[in-house]
C-alpha positions in Angstrom: -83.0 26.7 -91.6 -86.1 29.1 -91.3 -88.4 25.4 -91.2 -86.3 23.5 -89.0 -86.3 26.6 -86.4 -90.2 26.5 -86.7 -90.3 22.9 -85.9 -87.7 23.3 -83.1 -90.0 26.4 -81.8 -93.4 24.6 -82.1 -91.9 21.4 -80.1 -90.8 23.6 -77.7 -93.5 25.0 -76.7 -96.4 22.7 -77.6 -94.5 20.4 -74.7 -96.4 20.9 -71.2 -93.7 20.6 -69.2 -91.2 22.8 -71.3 -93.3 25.7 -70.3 -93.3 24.9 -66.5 -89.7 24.5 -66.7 -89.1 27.6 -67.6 -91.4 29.0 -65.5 -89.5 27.0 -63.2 -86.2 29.0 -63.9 -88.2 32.4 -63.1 -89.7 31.0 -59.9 -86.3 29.2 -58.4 -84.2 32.6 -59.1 -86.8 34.8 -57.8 -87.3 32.8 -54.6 -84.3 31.3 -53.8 -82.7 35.1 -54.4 -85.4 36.7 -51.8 -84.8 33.4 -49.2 -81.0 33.8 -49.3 -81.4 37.6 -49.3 -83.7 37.5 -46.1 -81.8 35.9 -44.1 -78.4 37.9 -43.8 -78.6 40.9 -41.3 -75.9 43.3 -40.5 -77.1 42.9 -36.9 -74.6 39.6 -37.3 -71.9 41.6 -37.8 -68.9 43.4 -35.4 -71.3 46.8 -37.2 -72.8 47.5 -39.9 -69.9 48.5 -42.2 -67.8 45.3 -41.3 -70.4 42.7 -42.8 -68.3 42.6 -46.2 -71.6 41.5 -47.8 -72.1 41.3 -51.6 -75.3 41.9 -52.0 -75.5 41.9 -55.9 -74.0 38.6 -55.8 -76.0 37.6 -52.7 -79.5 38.5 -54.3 -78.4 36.6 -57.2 -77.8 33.7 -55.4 -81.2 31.8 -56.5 -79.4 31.0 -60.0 -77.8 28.1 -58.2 -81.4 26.8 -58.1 -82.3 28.0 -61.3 -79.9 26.3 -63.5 -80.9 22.7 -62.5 -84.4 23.4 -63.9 -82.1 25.2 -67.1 -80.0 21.9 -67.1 -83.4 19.8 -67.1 -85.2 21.9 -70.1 -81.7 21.7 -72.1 -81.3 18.0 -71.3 -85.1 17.2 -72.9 -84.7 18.6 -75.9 -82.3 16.3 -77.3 -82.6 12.9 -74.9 -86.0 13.2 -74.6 -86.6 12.9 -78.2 -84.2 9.9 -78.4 -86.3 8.2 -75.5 -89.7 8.9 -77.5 -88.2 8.1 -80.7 -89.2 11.7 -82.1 -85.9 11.7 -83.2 -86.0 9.6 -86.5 -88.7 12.0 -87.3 -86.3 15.2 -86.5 -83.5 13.8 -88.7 -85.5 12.4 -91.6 -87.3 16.1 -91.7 -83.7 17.8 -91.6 -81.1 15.6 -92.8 -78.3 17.9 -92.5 -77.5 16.7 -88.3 -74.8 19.9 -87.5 -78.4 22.1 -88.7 -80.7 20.3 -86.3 -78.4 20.8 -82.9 -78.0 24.4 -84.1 -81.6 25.1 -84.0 -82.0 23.2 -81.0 -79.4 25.8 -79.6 -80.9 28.7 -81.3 -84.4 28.4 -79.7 -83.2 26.7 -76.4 -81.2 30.0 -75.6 -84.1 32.1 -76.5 -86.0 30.7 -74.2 -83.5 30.6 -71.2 -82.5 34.2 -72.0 -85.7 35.2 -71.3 -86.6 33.1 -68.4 -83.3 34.0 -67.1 -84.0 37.6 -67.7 -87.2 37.6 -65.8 -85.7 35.9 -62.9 -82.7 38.0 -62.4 -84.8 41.1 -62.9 -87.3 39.8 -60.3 -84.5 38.7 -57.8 -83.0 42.6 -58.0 -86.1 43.7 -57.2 -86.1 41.7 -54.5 -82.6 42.6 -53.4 -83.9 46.4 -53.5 -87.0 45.7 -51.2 -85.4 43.4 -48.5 -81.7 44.3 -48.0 -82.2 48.1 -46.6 -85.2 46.6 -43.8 -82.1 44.0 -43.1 -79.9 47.1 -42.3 -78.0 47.4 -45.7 -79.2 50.8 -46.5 -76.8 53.5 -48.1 -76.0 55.1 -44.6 -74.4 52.2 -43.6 -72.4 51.6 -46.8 -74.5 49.7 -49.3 -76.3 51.5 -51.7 -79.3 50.1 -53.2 -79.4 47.7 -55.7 -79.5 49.5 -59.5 -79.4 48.2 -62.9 -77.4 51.6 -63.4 -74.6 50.6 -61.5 -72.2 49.0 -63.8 -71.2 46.8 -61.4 -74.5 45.4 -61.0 -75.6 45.7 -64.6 -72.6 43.2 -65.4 -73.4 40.6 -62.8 -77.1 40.6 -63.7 -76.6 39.9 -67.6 -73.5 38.0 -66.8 -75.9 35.9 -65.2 -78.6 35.3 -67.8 -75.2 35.0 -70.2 -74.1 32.1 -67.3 -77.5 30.2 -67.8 -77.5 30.6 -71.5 -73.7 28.8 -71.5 -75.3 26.6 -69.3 -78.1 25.4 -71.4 -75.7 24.7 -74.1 -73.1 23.0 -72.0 -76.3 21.0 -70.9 -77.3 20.7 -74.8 -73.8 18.9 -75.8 -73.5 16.8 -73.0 -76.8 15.6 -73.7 -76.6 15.1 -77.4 -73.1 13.1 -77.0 -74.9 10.9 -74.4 -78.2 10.7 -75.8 -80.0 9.2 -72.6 -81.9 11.3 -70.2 -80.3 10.1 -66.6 -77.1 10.0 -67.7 -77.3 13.4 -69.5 -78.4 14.7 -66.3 -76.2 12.8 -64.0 -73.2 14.1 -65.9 -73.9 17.9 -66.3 -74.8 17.6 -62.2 -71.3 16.2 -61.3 -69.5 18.2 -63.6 -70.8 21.4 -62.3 -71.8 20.7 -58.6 -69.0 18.0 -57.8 -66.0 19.8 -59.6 -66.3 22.5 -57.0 -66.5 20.3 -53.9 -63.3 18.3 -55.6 -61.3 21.5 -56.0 -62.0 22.4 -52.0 -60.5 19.3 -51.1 -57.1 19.8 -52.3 -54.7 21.4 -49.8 -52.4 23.1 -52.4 -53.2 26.8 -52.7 -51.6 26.8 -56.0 -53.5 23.7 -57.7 -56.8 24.9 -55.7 -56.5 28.0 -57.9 -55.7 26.7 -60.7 -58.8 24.1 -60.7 -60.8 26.7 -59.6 -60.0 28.7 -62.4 -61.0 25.3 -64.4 -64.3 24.5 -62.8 -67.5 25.8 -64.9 -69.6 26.4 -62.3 -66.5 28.2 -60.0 -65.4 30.1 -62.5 -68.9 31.1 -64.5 -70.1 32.3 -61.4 -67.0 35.0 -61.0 -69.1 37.1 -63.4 -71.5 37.9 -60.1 -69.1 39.5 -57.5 -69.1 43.2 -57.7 -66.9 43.2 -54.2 -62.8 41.9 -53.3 -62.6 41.1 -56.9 -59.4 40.8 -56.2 -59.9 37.4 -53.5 -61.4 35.9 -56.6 -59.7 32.9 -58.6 -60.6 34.3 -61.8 -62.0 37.7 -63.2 -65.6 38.0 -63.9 -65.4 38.2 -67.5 -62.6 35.9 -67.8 -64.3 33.1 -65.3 -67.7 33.6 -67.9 -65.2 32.9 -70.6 -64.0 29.4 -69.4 -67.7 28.5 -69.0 -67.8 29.4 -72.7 -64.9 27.3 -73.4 -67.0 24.1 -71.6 -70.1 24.8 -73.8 -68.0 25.0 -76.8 -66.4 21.7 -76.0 -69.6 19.9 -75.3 -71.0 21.4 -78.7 -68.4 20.2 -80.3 -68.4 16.8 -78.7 -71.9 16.5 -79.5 -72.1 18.0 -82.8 -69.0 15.2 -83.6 -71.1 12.2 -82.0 -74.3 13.0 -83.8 -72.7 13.8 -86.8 -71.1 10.6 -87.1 -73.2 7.8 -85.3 -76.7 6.7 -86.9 -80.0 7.4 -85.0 
């Protein structure tokens, strides 16, 4: 296990464009966060106390962004290696096929842990900086942002939590698949289409219930720190169907790889 994390680590990182990926996830958090963020301004608003803004969930808003470069890393790691053919080599080095995707896992949500961490972290900052100059200061009812508020503290490491489910999520799909596009093209629709589905269904009852069903929908509960009672699923509960999704995909590819030959 200790080798086959070392050779997981060292492909990792000896890979170019690994590392800009994950830089990738720190810069599309961090600036898509402080873009979003900049342009809401209580001046839009009937006052200042009326906007109803989020604005822990608003400065986090950049993860959107930052999950497709997430989805991209995850998908390479296992595709890619089938494209290059690195991946005789993988499974004639560690024979044992349920060990290899656990590595994979092991290392690929190290790395997105902390190049989620670093992104959230940056895009709170920039939440702190930008939102009182926009007229969200604690006079007029928003105090500013704080890793000490609990409310905050859960939507920021519910976040790098919702990019680490991600990853894997990304990690079965792609292993069950085995090429690149359609690894990508899949994890894509299933997160960004599902949503756009569920709005389209006039039923207030099954548009809760799907919502409640949608990864994306209902992993990014874990962000509102506001009306949590409007949501269609509680934070922790929302991150927990995401979990359910990776699990599936883990399983679906941990079965596929398991049982087909290279």
């Amino acid at each position: 296990m200790r080798h086959t994390l070392h050779a997981e680590w060292t492909k990792l990182r000896t890979l170019p464009s690994n590392a800009w990926l994950a830089l990738a996830v720190v810069v599309f958090i961090v600036g898509a966060s402080v873009a979003a963020t900049l342009t809401v301004d209580t001046s839009n608003c009937p006052s200042p106390r009326e906007c109803f803004e989020d604005t822990t969930k608003l400065s986090l808003t950049g993860v959107w962004l930052g999950q497709v470069a997430v989805i991209v890393l995850a998908v390479g790691m296992v595709a890619g290696e089938y494209g290059t053919g690195l991946i005789h080599l993988t499974l004639a080095a560690q024979p044992r096929r349920h060990t290899v995707l656990l590595t994979k896992a092991t290392v690929l949500t190290a790395t997105v842990a902390v190049a989620g961490t670093l992104g959230v972290l940056g895009a709170v900052a920039g939440g702190r900086i930008i939102l009182p100059g926009n007229g969200f200061t604690a006079a007029n009812g928003y105090p500013p942002l704080s890793l000490a508020d609990p409310s905050t503290l859960r939507a920021s490491v519910g976040t790098v939590l919702y990019l680490m489910l991600i990853a894997l999520l990304s990690l079965g799909i792609a292993t069950a698949v085995r090429e690149t596009a359609t690894a990508l093209t899949t994890t894509l629709a299933l997160l960004l289409i599902t949503p756009s589905l569920t709005a389209l269904v006039s039923d207030p009852e099954w548009h809760a219930r799907l919502a409640k069903l949608s990864p994306m929908t209902a992993g990014l509960a874990i962000q509102a720190t506001t009306r949590l009672d409007h949501l269609p699923i509680a934070p922790w509960a929302g991150l927990g169907v995401l979990a359910a999704w990776a699990a599936a995909a883990l399983l679906l590819g941990t079965t596929v790889l398991v049982r087909r030959d290279q």
